[in-house]
N, C-alpha and C positions, 0 to 999 in steps of 0.2 A: 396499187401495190400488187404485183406479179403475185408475190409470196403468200397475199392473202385469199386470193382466187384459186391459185394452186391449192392451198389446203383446203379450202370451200369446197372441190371435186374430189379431193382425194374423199373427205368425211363424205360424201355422198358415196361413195361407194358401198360404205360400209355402214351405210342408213338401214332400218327394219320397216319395211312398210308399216303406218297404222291411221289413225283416224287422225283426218288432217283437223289442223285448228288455226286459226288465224289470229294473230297476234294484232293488233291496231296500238303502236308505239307514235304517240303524240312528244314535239320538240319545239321550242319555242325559238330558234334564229330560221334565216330565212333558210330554202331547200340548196343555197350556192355555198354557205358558211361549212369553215372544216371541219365541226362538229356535226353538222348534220347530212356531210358528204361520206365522213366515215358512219354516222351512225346507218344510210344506207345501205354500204357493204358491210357492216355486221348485220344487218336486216336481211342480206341476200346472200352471205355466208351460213347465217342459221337456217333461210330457207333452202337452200339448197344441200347442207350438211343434214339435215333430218331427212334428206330426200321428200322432204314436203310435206313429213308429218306437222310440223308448226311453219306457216309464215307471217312475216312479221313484215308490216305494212308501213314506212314510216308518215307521219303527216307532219313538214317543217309548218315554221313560220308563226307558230300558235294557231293552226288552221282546227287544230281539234278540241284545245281548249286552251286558253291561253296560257303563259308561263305559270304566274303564279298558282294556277291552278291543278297543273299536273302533277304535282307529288300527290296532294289529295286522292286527287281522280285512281292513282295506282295503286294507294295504301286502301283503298274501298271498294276495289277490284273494278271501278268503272271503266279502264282499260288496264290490260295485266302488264304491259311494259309500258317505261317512258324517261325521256332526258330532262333532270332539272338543273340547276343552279343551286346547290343546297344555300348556298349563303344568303339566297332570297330567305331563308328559315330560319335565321339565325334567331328570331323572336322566340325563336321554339325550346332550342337547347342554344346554348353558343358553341359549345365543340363546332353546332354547323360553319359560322366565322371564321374556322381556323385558317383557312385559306385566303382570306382579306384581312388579315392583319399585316398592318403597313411597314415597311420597310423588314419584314422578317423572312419573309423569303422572295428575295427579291430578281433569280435567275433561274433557268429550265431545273440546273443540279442543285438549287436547294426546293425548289417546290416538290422534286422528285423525290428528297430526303424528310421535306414536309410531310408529304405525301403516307409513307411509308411508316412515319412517326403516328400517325394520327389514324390509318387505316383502322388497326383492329378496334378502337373506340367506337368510331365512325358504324361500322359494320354494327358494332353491339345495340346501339343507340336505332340503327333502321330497325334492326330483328325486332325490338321491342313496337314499331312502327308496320308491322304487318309485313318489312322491305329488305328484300336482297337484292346487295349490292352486286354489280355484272363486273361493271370498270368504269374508270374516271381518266377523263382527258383534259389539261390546265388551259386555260389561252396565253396566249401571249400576254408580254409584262406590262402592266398600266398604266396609261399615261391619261394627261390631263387635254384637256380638247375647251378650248373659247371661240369666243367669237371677236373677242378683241385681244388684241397682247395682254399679258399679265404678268409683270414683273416681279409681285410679291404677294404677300397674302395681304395685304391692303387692298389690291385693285380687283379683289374677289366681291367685295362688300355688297352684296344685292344681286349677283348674277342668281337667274335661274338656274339650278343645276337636276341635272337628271339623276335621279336617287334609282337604285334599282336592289339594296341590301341595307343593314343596319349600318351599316360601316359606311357605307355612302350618304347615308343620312348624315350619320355624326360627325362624318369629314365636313360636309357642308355646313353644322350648326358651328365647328367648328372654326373654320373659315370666313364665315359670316356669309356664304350661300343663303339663297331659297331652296330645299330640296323640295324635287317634284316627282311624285314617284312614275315611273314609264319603264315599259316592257317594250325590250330588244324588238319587237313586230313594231314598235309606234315611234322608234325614234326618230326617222325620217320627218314624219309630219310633227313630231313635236319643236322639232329643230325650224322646220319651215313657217308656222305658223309664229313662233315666237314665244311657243309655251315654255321651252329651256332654249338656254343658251351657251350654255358647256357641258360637263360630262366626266368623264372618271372612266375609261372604259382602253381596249386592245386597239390595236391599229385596225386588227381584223372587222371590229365593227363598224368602225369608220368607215370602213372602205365598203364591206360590206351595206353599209347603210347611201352610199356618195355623201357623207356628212360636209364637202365640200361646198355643195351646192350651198348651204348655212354657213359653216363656221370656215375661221383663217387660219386657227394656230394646234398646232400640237406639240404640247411637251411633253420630252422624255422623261420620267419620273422613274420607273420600274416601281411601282407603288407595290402592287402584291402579283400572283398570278395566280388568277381564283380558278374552281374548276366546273365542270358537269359532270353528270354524275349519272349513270343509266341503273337506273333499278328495277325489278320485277315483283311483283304481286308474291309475298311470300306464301300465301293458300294455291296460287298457281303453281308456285315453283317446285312445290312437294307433290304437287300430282304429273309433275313433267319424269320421265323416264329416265333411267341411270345413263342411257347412253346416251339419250339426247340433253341433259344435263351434261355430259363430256364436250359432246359439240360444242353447244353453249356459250359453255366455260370457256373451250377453245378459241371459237370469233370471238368473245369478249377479250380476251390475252391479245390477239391478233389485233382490234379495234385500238387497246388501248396503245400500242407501240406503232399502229399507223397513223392515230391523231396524234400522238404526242410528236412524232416525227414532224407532220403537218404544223403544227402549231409552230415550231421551230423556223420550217421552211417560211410561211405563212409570216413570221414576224417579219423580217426584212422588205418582203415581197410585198405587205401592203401600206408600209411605211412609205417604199415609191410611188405607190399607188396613189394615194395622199398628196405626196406630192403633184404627181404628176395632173392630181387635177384643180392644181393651185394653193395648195394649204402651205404654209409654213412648218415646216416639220426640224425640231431641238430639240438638243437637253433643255431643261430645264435652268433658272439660270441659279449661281453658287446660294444667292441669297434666299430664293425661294426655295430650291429644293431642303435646307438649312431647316427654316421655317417649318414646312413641309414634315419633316424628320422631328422637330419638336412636335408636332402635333400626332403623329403617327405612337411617338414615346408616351404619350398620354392616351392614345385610344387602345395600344396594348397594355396598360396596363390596366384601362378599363374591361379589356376583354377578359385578363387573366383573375380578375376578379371575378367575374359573372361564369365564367366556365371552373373555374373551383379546381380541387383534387387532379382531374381528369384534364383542364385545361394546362397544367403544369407541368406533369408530366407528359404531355406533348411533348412543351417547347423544351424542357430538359435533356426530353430524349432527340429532338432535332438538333440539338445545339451540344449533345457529345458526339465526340469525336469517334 
């Protein structure tokens, strides 16, 4: 993106020399995925917007600790930034779920209204977690990935499934899956060896993973569009400077309307990509997806129960006009 280079030099101009520090932000998809292509340029936005008082190193792929482990590693200062998937943490609070609950926001402009609905919560709930939030970018909308056709939630009964959230877990116990839990870094080989044999997951990872090489079919479901979410070490972030705190802020603002852009792009693009290396790619068919939305109706209201007060007035405030 022109637009975010431009302003990258511009904030360098107007950078304060000081004592450089070097950031090490750990991300758990691989270094080619749109999440962690933008979270590069906001890595070399902030480094070059401070004029090099902070750089910020990214490490894709789970190369520095693996997914599930990065939010920890941030809230304990073991590194001061990093990308997670909060909905991997929904065991924690469920406000984190709010973003894979099924059928509720189900396109770019309601996850954007989701989004927006559930921020200041979200925010309050990290602060108490040692964690400020930077920006959050969605993937693309959900679809279901086999290895054999699947015409209904009958011909689920015994698949391996690739769990990687609560909601992925209980869609599976739901469906009559195996959920097995695997990090975005392992799907390739869990797929090839035969430890899963479908999934819940963006086109983007598919293609990002060649899941073709494994599996035949992709259904369009648009199930949810969960997000990442780049946090910083709150005892870091108060000893970081006012104006490099504006930087910041700024590639963070910039990051999130370039991935979100990307994600956009990125759906279509890797849906042929899929294709084009043999997968079967549809909707979903009337009956399943039907099904599908019956169970979804059940797992939201199990959420709204377990996220309480706070989970409600989310979906109240998503769902006014």
């Amino acid at each position: 993106m022109n637009h975010l280079a431009t302003a990258c030099a511009a904030a360098a101009l107007f950078a304060a020399p000081a004592f450089a520090e070097k950031w090490d932000m750990p991300m758990a998809y691989s270094g080619s995925n749109f999440h962690s292509v933008t979270g590069a340029e906001f890595a070399k936005c902030v480094t070059t917007g401070t004029g090099g008082d902070i750089e910020i190193v990214t490490h894709p792929s789970g190369s520095l600790f693996p997914g599930a482990q990065i939010k920890r590693a941030i809230q304990t200062g073991q590194v001061p930034i990093g990308e997670r998937l909060l909905s991997g943490h929904q065991n924690e609070n469920a406000i984190f779920g709010v973003d894979s609950i099924p059928f509720l926001a189900t396109s770019f402009d309601d996850a954007a209204k989701l989004w927006a609905a559930a921020a200041p919560t979200l925010e309050t709930i990290l602060a108490d977690q040692n964690l400020t939030l930077l920006y959050s970018v969605p993937w693309p909308p959900q679809g279901r990935y086999f290895k054999e056709a699947v015409e209904s939630v009958a011909d689920m009964e015994g698949v391996k499934f690739r769990s990687y959230n609560n909601a992925t877990a209980r869609l599976a116990e739901l469906t009559g899956m195996l959920p097995v839990t695997i990090e975005a870094a392992e799907i390739s080989q869990a797929f090839a060896t035969g430890v899963a044999e479908s999934m819940v997951s963006s086109g983007a990872t598919g293609y990002d993973r060649k899941v073709w090489e494994s599996l035949s079919y992709f259904y369009e479901v648009d199930a949810w569009l969960p997000r990442n979410y780049i946090m910083v070490n709150s005892d870091v972030w108060s000893g970081v400077s006012d104006t490099n705190k504006n930087v910041i802020t700024a590639c963070a603002e910039l990051a999130e309307y370039a991935g979100t852009w990307r994600a956009k792009e990125y759906t279509g693009f890797t849906l042929q990509g899929l294709r084009d290396g043999g997968m079967t790619v549809a909707p979903a068919s009337d009956a399943l997806k039907a099904e599908l939305q019956e169970i979804g109706a059940t797992m939201t209201a199990e959420w709204l129960e377990a996220a309480g007060a706070d989970g409600q007035a989310i979906v109240d405030a998503f769902k006014a006009d």
